[in-house]
C-alpha positions as CSV (number, residue, x, y, z in Angstrom):
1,X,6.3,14.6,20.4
2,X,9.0,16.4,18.4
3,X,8.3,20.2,17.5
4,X,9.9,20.2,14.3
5,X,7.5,21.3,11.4
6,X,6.0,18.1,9.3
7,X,5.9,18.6,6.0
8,X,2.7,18.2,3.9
9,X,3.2,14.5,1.7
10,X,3.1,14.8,-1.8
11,X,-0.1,14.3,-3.8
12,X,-0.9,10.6,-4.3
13,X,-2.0,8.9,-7.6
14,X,-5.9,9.2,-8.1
15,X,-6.3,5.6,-8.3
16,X,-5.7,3.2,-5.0
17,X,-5.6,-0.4,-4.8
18,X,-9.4,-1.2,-5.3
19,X,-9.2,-1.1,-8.9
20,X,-10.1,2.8,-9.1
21,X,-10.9,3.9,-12.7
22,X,-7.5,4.7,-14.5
23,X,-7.5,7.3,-17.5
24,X,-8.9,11.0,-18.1
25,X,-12.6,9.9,-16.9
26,X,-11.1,8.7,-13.5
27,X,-8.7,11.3,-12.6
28,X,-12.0,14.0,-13.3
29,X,-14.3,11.6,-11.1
30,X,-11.7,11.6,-8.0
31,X,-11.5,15.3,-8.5
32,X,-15.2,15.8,-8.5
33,X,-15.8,13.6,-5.3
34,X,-13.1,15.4,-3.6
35,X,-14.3,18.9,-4.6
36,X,-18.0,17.7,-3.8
37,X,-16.6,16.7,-0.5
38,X,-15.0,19.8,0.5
39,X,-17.6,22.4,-0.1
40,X,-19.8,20.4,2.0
41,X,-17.2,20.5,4.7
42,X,-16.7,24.1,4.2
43,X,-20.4,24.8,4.3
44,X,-20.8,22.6,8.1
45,X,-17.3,24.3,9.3
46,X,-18.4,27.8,8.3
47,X,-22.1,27.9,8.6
48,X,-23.1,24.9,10.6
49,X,-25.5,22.6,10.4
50,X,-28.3,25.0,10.7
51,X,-30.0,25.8,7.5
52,X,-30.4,29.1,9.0
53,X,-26.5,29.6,9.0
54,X,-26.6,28.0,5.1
55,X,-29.0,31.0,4.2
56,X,-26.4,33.8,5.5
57,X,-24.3,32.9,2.4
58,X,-27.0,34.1,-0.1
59,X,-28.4,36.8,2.7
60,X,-24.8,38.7,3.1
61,X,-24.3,39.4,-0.3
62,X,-28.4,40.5,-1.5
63,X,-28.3,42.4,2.3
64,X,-25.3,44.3,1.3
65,X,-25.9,45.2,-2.4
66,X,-29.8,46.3,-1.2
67,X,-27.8,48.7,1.6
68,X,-25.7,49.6,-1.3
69,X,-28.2,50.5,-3.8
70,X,-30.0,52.5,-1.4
71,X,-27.1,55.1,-0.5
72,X,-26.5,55.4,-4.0
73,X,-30.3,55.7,-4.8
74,X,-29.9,58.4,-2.1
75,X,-27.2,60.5,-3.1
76,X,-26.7,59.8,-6.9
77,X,-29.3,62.4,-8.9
78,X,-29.0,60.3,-12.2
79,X,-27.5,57.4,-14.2
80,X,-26.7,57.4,-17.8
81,X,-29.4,56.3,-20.1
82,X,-32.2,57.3,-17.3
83,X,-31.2,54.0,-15.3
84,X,-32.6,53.6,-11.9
85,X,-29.4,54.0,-9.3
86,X,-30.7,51.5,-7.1
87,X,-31.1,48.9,-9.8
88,X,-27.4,50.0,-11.2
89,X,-25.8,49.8,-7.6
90,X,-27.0,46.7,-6.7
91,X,-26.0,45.3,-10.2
92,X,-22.9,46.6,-9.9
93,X,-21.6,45.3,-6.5
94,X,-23.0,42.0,-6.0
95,X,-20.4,40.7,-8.6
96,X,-17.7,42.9,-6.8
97,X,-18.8,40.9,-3.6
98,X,-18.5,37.5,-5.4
99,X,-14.8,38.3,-6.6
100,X,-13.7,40.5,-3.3
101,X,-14.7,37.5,-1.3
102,X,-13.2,35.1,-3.6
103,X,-9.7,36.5,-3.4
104,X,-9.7,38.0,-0.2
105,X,-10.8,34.7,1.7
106,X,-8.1,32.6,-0.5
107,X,-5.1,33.8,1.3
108,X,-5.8,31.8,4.0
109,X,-7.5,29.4,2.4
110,X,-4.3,26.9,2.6
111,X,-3.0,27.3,5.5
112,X,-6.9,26.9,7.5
113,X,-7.3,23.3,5.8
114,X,-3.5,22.2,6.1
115,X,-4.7,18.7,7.6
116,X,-7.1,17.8,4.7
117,X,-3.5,17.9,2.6
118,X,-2.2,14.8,4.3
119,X,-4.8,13.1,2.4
120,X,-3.1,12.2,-0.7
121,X,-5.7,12.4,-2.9
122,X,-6.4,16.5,-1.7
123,X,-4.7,18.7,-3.6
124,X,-4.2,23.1,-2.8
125,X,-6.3,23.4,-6.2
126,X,-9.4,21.2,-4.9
127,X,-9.3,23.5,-1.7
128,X,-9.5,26.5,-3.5
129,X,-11.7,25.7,-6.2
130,X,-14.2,24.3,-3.8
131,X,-14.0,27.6,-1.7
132,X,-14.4,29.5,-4.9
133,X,-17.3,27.4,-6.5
134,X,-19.6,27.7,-2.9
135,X,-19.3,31.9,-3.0
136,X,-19.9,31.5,-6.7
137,X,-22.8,30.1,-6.5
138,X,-24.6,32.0,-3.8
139,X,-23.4,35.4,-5.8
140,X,-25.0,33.6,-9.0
141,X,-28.4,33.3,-7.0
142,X,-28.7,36.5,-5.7
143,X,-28.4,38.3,-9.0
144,X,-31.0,35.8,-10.7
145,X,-33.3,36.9,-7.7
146,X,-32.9,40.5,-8.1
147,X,-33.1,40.0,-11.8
148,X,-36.1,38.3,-11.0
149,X,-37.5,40.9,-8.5
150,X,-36.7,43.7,-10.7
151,X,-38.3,42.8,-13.2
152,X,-41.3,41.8,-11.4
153,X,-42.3,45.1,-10.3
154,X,-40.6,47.0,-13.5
155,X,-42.7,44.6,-15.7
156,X,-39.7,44.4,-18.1
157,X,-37.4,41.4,-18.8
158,X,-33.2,42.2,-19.3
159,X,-32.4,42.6,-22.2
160,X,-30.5,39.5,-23.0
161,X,-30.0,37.8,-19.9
162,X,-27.9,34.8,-20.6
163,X,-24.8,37.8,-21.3
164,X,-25.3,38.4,-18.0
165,X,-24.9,34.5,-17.0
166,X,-21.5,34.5,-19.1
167,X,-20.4,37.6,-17.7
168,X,-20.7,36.4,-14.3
169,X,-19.3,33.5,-15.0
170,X,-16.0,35.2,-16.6
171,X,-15.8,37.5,-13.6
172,X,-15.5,34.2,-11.8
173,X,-13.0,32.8,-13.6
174,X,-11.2,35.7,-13.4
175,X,-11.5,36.1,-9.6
176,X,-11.0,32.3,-9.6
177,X,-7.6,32.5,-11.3
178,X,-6.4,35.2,-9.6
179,X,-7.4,33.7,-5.9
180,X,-4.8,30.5,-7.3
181,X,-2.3,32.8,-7.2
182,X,-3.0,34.7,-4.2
183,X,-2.8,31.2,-2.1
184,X,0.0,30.2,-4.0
185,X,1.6,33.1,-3.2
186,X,0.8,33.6,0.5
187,X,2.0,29.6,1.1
188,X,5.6,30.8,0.5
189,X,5.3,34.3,2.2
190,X,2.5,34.3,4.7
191,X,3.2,37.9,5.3
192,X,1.3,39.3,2.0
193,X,-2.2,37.9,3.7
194,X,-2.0,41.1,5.5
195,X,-2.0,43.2,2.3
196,X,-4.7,41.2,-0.1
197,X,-7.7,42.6,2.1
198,X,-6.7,46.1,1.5
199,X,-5.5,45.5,-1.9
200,X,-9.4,44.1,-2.7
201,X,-10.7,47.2,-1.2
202,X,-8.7,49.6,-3.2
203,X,-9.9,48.2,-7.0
204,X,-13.5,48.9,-5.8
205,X,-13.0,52.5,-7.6
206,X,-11.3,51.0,-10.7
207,X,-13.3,48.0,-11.0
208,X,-16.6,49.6,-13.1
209,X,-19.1,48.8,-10.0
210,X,-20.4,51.7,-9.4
211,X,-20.0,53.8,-13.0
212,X,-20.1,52.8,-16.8
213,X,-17.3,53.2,-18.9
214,X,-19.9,55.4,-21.5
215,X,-20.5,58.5,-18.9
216,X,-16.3,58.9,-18.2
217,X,-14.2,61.1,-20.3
218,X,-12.6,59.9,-23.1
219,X,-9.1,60.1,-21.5
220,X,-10.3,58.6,-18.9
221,X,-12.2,55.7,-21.2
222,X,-8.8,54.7,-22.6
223,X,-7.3,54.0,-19.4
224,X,-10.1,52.1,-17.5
225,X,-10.7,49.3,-20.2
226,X,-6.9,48.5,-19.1
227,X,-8.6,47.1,-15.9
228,X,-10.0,43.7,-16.2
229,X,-12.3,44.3,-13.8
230,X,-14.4,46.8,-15.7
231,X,-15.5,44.5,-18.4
232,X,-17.4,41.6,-16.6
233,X,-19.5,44.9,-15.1
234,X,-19.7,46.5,-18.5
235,X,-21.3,43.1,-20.1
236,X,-23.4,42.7,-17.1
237,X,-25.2,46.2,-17.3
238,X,-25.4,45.7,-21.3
239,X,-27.3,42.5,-20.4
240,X,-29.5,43.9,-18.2
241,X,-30.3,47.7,-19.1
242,X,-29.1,46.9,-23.0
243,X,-28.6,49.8,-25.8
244,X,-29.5,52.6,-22.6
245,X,-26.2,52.1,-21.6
246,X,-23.3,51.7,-24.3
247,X,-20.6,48.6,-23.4
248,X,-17.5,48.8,-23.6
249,X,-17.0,45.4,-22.9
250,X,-14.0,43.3,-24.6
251,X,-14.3,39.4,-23.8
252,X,-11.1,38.8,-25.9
253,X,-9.1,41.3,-23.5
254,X,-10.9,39.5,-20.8
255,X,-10.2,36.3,-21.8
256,X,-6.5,36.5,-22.3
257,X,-6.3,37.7,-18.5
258,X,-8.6,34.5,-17.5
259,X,-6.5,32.4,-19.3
260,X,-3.2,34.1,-17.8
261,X,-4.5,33.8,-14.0
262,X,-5.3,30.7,-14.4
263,X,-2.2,28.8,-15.7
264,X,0.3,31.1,-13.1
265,X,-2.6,30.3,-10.4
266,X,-2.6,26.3,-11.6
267,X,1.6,26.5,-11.4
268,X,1.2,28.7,-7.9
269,X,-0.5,25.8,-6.0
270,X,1.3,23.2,-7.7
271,X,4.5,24.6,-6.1
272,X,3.0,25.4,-3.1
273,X,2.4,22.0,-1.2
274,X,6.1,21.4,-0.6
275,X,6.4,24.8,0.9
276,X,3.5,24.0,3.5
277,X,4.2,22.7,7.0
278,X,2.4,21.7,10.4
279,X,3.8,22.4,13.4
């Protein structure tokens, strides 16, 4: 057997030779199967076939935000608004956890699953997304369950709890986007995988987890909402805690960076199959 590298093949057509549905409604079926497909793949190859393994994707993230909230419940002597600091922490990290772990795990993402691309019909995108949507997911759970638990033994509902749902779900895009263009990046120059661990780490203190916008100086106000990070977190604790804390939370800002990460991470992976190869 030779030991020159084999290149990835190009993505196939959707359809095949069996009559497969041609148009829009096709292309998104084939997608969905495929993406269906590889998170349970991704569940057996990283947890098993042990429900018990399953469970660790929704126990890391509630077992690390509760270890969380405690320190800070610990050593922080108040929160703005009279907040509770263990409800704040926890509040505050388990969304950091959902988009750490998104981008950090998808620099290798491609280059742990290059056999699945010699399927034609598996593209870098249905890798990623399906890596994305599984931590999604469990991160979504485990704040509906401390939502739930909270205000169980507070006796007092969030304030509006589905702008917590759409805040979560545009810290995901976010995270989402900007994993495309991690593993799009990392394809062609497999040395940066080295530096997106770190890199995750270091927007912890930038990223609004642990502090509201409200109780920083205002010269300090004026350069955090630069950070996309901060605003998923701001809307999250304005659902949740509501006028105790005030937002300063800017979808449109937020938006504009979804929308960027996205299209570069779309045009990242869609250049990134012919760099791949198998040795």
């Amino acid at each position: 057997m030779s030991d020159a590298a084999l290149p990835i093949p190009p993505a196939g057509p959707a359809g095949g030779a069996t009559g497969q549905a041609r148009g829009v409604g096709g292309f998104l079926g084939v997608r969905t199967r495929v993406i269906h497909a590889l998170i349970l793949r991704e569940m057996q190859t990283r947890f098993g076939r042990h429900n018990l393994g399953f469970a660790w994707l929704f126990f890391e993230p509630l077992f690390l935000g509760v270890m969380v909230g405690l320190m800070h419940s610990v050593t922080d002597k108040g929160v703005i608004g009279g907040v509770d600091p263990f409800y704040f922490s926890v509040m505050g990290y388990v969304p950091f956890f959902m988009f750490r772990t998104i981008v950090g795990r998808s620099a290798a993402a491609l280059h742990a699953n290059l056999t699945l691309l010699f399927h034609r019909q598996v593209t870098p995108l249905d890798i990623v997304l399906a890596r994305n949507i599984l931590e999604g997911v469990a991160v979504l759970g485990v704040v509906l369950l401390i939502i739930a638990v909270a205000s169980w033994v507070t006796e007092s509902l969030p304030h509006d709890p589905s702008l917590v749902v759409v805040a979560l779900l545009m810290s995901f895009l976010l995270a989402n986007g900007l994993s495309m263009c991690v593993a799009g990046l990392t394809a062609r120059w497999e040395g940066l995988e080295r530096l997106v661990h770190p890199i995750t780490y270091l927007m912890l203190p930038i990223s609004g987890a642990f502090f509201a916008v409200a109780q920083m100086p205002p010269e300090w106000r004026e350069l955090l909402v630069w950070s996309p990070l901060v605003h998923p977190h701001e809307a999250i604790r304005e659902g949740i805690f509501g006028p105790r804390i005030p937002s300063y939370a800017d979808f449109g800002y937020l938006s504009l960076w979804i929308l960027g990460t996205n299209l570069l991470g779309v045009a990242a992976l869609r250049g990134a199959r012919r760099k791949l190869t198998i040795f």
